[in-house]
N, C-alpha and C positions, 0 to 999 in steps of 0.2 A: 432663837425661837424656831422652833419647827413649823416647815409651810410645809402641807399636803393639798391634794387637790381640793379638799373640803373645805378651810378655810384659806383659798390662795386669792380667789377674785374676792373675796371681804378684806385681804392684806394690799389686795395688789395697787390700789391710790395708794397707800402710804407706801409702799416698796418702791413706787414710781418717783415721789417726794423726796422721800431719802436719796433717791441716785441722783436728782434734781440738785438737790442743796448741798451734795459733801461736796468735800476737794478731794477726796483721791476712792476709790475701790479698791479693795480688796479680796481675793479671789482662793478659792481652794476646791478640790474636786477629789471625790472616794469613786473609784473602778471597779468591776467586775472584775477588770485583769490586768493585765500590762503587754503580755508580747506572747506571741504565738509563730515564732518567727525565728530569721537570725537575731541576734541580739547587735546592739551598735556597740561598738569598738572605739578605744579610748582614741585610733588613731584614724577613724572616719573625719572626712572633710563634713562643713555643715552641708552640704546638697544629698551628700551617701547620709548623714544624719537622721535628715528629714526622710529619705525618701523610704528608710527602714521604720521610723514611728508610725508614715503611713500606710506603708503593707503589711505591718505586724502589729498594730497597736490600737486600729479604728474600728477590728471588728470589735470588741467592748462594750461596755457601756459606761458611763458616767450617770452612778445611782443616787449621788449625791450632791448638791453643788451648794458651798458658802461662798454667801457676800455677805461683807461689812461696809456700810458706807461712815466713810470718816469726815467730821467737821470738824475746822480749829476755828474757835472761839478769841480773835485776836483782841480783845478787851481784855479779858478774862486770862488769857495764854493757855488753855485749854484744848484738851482734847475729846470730842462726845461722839459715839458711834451708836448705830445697828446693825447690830448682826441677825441674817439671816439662813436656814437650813436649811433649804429646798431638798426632799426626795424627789426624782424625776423618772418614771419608766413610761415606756411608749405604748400606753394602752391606748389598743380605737377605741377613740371617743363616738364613730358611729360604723355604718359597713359600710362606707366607702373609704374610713382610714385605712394607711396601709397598716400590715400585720406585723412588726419587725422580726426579725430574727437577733441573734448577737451570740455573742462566746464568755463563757465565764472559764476563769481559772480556780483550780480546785483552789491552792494555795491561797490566790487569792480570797476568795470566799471565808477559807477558815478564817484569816485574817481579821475581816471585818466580824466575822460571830466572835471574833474572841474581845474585839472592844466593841463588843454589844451593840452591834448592826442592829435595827429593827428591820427584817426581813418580809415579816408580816405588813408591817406598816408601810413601805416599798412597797409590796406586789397588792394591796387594796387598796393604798387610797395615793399613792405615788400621781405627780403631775405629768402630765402628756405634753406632747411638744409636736413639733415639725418643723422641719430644714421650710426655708423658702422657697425651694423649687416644688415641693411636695405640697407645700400650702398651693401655691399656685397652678399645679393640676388640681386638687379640689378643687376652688374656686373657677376654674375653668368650666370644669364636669358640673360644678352646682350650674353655673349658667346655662350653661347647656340640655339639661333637664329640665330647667327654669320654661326655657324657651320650647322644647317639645311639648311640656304641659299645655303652657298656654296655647300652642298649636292646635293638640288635642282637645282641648276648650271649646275652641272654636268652629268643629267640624262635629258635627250631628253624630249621637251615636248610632251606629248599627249593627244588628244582632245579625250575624251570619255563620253559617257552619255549627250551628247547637249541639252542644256537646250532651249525649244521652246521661242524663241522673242515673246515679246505679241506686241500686235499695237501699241497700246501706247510710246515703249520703240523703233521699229523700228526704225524712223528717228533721234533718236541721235545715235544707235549702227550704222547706216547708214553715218553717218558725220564723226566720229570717226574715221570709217575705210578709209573713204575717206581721210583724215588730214595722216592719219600715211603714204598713200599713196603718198601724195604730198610731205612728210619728207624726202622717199628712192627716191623719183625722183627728190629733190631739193643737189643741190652741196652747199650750204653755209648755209643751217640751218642741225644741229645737234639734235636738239630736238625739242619736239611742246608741247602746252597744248591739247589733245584731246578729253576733256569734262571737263565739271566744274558742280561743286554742285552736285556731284554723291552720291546716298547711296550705300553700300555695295553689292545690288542686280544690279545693274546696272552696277559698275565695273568687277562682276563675266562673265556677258554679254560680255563685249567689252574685256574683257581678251580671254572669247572660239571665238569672231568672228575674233579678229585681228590673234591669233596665230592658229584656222584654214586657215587665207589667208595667212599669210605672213611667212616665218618660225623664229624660233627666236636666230637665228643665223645672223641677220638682223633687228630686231628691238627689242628694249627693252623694258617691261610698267612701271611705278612704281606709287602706289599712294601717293599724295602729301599732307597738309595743306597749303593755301594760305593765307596768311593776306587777309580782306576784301572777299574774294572772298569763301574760305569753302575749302572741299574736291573736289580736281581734278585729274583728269589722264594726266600723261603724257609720251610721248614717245619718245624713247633715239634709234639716229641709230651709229651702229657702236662700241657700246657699249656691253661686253660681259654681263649676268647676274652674272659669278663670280668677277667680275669687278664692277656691281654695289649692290652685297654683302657686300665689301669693304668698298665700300664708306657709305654705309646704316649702317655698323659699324659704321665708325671713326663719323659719324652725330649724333647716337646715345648715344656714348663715350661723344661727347660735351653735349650733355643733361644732362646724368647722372652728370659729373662737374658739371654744374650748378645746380643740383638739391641738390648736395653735397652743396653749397652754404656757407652759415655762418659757418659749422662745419669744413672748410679750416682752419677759424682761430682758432678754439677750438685745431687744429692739429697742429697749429703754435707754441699755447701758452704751449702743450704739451713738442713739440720737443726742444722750448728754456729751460727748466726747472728751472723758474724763481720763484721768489718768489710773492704771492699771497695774494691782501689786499683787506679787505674789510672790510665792518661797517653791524654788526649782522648779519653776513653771510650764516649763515646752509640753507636756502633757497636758497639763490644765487648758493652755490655750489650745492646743491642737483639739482635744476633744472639745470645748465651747463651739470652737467654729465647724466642723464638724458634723455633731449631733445636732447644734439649734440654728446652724446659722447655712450654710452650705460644705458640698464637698470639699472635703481638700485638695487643692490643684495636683497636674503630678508635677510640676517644675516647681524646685525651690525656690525661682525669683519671684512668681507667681504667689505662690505663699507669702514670699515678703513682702508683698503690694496688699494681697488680703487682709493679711493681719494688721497693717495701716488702715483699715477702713474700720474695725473695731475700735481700737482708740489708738490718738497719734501717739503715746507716749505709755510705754511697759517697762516695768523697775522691779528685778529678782533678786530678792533678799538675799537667795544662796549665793547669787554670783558678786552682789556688793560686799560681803562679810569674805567672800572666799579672794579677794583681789585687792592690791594695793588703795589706799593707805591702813586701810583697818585688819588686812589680812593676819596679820600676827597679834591681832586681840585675842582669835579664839582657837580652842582647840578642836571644836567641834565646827563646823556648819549643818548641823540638826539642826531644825527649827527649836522644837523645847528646848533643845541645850545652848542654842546662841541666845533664848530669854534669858535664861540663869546667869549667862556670864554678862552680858549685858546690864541685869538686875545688879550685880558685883561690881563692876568696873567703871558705869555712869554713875556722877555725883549725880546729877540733875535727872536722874530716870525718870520717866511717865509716864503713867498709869492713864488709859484712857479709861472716860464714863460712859456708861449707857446714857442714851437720853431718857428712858423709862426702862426700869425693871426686865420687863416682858424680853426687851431685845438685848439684851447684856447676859454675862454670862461672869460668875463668881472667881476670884482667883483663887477660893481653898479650894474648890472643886476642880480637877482635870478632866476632860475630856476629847484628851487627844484624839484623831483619826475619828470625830465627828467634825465635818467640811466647814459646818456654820463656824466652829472655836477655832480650826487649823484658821480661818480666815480672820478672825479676830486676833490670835496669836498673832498671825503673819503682819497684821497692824500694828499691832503695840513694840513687835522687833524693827520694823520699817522707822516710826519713826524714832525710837532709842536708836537707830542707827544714824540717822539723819543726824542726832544729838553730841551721839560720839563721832563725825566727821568733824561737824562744827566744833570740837574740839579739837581735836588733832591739828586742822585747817589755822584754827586760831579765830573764826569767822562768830562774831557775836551775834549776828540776824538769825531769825527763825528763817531755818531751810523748807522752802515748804514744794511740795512736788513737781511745782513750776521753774524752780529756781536752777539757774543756771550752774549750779556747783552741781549737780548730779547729769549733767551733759554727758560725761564718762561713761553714766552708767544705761542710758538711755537704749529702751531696745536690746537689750542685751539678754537673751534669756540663758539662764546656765545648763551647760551640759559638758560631762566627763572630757579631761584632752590632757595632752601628753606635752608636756613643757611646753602647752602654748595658751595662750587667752581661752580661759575655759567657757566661750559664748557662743552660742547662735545669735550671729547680730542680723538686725532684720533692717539695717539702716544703709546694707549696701552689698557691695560683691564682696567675695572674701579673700583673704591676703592670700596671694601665692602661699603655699604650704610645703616644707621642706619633710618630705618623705624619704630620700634617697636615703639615708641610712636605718630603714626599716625593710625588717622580712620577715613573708610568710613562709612555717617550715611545717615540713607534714613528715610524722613521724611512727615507729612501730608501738605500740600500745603498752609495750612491755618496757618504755625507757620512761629515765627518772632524770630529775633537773638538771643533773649533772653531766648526764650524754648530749643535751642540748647546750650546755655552757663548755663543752668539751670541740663540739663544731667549733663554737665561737671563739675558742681558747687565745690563739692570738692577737683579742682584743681587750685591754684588763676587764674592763666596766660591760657590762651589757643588761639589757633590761626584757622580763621575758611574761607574755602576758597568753596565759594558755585562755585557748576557745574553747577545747574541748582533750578526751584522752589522748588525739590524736595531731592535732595542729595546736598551733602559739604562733603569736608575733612577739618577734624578736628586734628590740633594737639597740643600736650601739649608743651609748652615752653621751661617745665624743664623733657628732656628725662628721669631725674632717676625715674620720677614718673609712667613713663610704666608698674612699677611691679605690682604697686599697684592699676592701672586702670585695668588691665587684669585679677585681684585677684575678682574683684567686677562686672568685666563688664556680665558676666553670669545674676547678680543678678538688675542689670539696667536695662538689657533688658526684664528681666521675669516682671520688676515692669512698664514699656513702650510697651506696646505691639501692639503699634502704628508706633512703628520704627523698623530700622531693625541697627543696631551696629556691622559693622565686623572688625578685625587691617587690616590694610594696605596688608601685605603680604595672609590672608586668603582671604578677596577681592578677589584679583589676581588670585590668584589661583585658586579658582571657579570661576572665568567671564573666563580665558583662559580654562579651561577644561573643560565648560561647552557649549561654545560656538564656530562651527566651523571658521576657519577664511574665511573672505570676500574678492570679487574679488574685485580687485582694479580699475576696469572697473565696471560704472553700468551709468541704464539710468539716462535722467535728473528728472525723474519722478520719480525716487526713492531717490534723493537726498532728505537730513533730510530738514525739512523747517527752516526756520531765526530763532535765538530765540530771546528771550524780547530783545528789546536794553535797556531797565532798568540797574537800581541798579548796575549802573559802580563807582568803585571803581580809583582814579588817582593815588595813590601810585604804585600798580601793573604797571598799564599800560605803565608808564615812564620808568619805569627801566626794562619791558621785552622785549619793541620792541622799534625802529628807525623808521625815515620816512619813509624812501624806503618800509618797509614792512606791512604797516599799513592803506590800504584803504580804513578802515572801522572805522580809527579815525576820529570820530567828536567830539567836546563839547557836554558834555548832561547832565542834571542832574535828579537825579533818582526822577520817581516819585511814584515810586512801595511802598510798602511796607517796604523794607529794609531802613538802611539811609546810603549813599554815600554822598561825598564830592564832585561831578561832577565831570569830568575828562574826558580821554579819552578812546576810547574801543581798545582792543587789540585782535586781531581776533585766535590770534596763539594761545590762554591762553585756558584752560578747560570752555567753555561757556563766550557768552560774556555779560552775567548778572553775571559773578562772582564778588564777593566784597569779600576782604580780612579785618578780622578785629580782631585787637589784646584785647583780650576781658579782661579785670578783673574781675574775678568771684564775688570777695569780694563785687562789686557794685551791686548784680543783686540784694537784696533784696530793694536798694534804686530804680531802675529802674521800676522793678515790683509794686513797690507804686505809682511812676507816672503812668506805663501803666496802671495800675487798675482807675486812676482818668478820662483818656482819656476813657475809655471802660465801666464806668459805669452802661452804659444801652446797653442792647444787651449782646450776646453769651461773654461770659467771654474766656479770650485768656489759654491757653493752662499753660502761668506761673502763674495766678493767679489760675488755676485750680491745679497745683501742690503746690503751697505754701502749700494749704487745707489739702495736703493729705498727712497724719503721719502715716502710717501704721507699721506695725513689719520691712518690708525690708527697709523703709527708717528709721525708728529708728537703725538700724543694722550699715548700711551705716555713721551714723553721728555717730555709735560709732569707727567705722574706722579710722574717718577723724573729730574728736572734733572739730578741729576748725573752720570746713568750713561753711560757710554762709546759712544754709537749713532753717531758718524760718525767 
């Protein structure tokens, strides 16, 4: 069901009821964009993780947001949901909301037109919201004007310094006065409109001429907004000014509500403290807290104390399906494609029900990458997963989101890694991380996979993950051979003085020490521009992201330089011309003979210029490493 602002406080007891009675949520989120930024890196720690989602990923929006709240019927052994589609954009709801700003990406945009965004229906009747801290400057500022009215109330008016009427302005300060006149001499009308379509100079007017005629102990002004009609004055008899302080609150009070709008139910989902599902989550949850709830901290342990105050317990479908015991069920970890094979592989599959119509959504009909269905899906995979555990397990009790067989998976939101637990686990610090056999290499524009596996030649195996046309990280296969790269790597680089070779943690530590850090606010004019959509690798792409977060997956195949297998582009990945490729070194001297037959004529490529070169430091070098492939 689509919620807009127009029918969202007629849904919003039942939306409140539903989060009330289920046992678990379910969660999904459609973006403006995803990253304006460095891109995070398969071989970032979770701290460098997070702290790259939140200087490149916040300024966005989340235009969409699904919940499904899930009940199991244990009489019955059923399962009955409501889903719901919340549009959300940050219209003021009066002039003292703030005005937001935010970034869209073009990619992404098309994205969503292309599975029939309603754009229109977003920017007209979309729900409004506010962070907590934002709520509570309003409510600050409404008291606070609360309390100067009634000030004002209470101190006599005085007419002083009379501003001269120009000509022009006469005959309506003329009218005016006469309306407020007919209002104290009429017995059944209590108030009047006394001018319409006034600017602010014109109300200051008819405020000194009524309250020099009339006293205001006797008549009231206030100015108004009128549908159709703009700003008007109008005039209240009988009505005290501390009297219509009051009521200029409790009017104000209802705005601010509604301004609060969507973040009612972020307050709902908070106070039920239910458990929380989603498929590749760490954006969904980063932008929830965020946009409705508060800032995101800069320290990642900070974040992981935060997001414990949402609910104590978050379960990501991508990372349960992508990890032991079920990981070799699928081929995919796509959402829609982990249903399908799910649908195939459980005897006992389960079909959850709508409780009514109105909140359910059809299984002939798809509608993927609308939030309300990705959350429904991300249900119906949730618990067929739970289904296909307890098989595997051997465990006959219904797993239900409490139950201690998914301890494992607890907390655990997925995200891309490199032979290691693919999670941001939010349940503690994180494991020492074994980087010593990775490095960053920066290179000339003009080399090809081969001159980069050519450095690394004395090592068979190596694994190389381009950021862009000019750098890659590179790492060895077989960690124990770190010693022995770092024994030689002085002597690589003296003999390449075309590249620049650092390990992984000295990187770091000179890009962080040398560089102060950036506001996470900046113009659109300073945003980085697109990079190539070349040389997309589909291995990566499959197993880092899910539909919901990927508006920049299309088919493509590279026509660059490098060689890719076509695939899809994964926008959250370090650059999205990276290509991962698991190199054999032992091959390069047979590859190097083909490219020398391709490149015959013209500039000789960079590996045939090194086969040539035998000097004392690569004779050195191949006495380290006898066996490796250098001519």
């Amino acid at each position: 069901m689509d919620v807009v602002n127009e029918n969202f406080y007629q849904l919003l007891p039942e939306i409140e009821q539903a989060i009330a009675e289920c046992d678990f949520i379910a969660i999904d989120g459609e973006f403006t964009g995803l990253h304006n930024g460095t891109m995070v890196s398969i071989f970032d720690t979770a701290a460098q993780y997070y702290q790259k989602l939140r200087s490149n990923c916040m300024d966005f929006l989340m235009v969409q947001f699904g919940l499904c709240a899930v009940k199991y019927n244990t009489e019955k052994k059923k399962f009955t949901y409501r889903a719901y589609n919340f549009y959300t954009f940050p219209k003021p709801m009066s002039r003292y909301a703030p005005d937001c700003r935010f970034l869209c990406q073009s990619s992404s945009m098309e994205f969503l037109s292309n599975h029939n965004f309603d754009f229109n229906k977003l920017f007209k009747h979309g729900i409004p919201f506010l962070t907590v801290p934002d709520e509570q400057v309003l409510q600050n500022e409404l008291l606070n004007r609360y309390k100067q009215n009634c000030l004002q109330a209470q101190t006599p008016s005085k007419v002083s310094d009379c501003i001269p009427i120009p000509d022009n302005h006469k005959a309506d300060i003329e009218t005016a006065c006469e309306k407020v006149k007919e209002l104290l001499e009429s017995e059944t009308i209590s108030e009047v409109i006394i001018a319409e379509k006034t600017n602010s100079f014109v109300r200051k007017l008819i405020y000194q001429e009524v309250y020099k005629r009339y006293p205001d102990t006797k008549v009231s002004l206030q100015s108004r907004i009128v549908e159709d009609i703009g700003n008007v004055m109008v005039a209240f008899k009988g009505r005290t000014k501390l009297l219509m302080a009051h009521e200029r609150m409790e009017r104000e009070q209802i705005e601010l509500e509604k301004a609060v709008g969507f973040s009612a139910v972020l307050k709902k989902i908070i106070a039920s403290n239910k458990p929380i599902v989603g498929h590749n989550m760490t954006l969904d949850v980063c932008h929830m807290i965020h946009q409705f709830c508060l800032p995101l901290p800069s320290s990642y342990s900070e974040f992981q104390a935060m997001v414990k105050t949402i609910s104590y317990r978050f379960l990501d479908t991508k990372y349960i399906s992508g990890t032991e015991p079920l990981k070799g069920f699928f081929g995919s970890t796509v959402l829609n494609d982990l249903k399908k094979s799910l649908a195939e592989q459980c005897q006992n599959y389960t079909d959850l029900e709508p409780e009514v119509p109105e909140v359910g959504y059809s299984e002939e009909i798809s509608k993927l990458h609308d939030a309300g269905y990705d959350a429904y899906l991300t249900s119906t995979v949730f618990v067929n997963l739970c289904n296909l555990y307890a098989k595997v397990k051997g465990i006959k009790e219904h797993i239900s989101t409490d139950s201690s067989y998914l301890k494992q998976y607890e907390n655990k939101l997925f995200m891309i890694r490199y032979n290691e637990d693919p999670c941001l686990n939010l349940n503690g610090p994180e494991p020492q991380l074994q980087r010593s056999h990775v490095y960053h290499i920066t290179f000339p524009p003009e080399w090809k996979t081969i001159d980069i596996t050519n450095i690394f030649s004395p090592f068979t195996n190596v694994y190389i993950k381009y950021i862009n046309d000019t750098s890659a990280w590179v790492a060895l296969r077989d960690g124990s051979q770190a010693k022995a790269m770092n024994k030689i790597l002085p002597k690589l680089q003296a003999l390449h003085k075309n590249i620049m070779l650092l390990p992984w943690s000295v990187y770091y530590k000179d890009t962080y020490t040398s560089n102060a850090p950036t506001a996470t606010k900046r113009k659109i004019s300073n945003c980085l521009s697109s990079p190539p959509k070349d040389n997309v690798d589909s291995s990566i792409a499959e197993d880092s992201s899910d539909d919901s977060h990927t508006p920049e997956k299309v088919p493509r195949i590279s026509r660059g330089r490098r060689v890719s297998k076509g695939g899809t582009i994964s926008p959250i990945l370090e650059g999205d011309e990276s290509t991962e490729l698991d190199v054999d070194s032992s091959a390069v001297s047979n590859i190097t003979d083909v490219d020398s037959k391709n490149n015959s004529v013209g500039t000789p490529s960079y590996a045939q210029t090194l086969k040539t070169k035998k000097d004392a430091d690569t004779a050195e070098i191949k006495t380290i490493f006898p066996v490796a492939s250098w001519d």
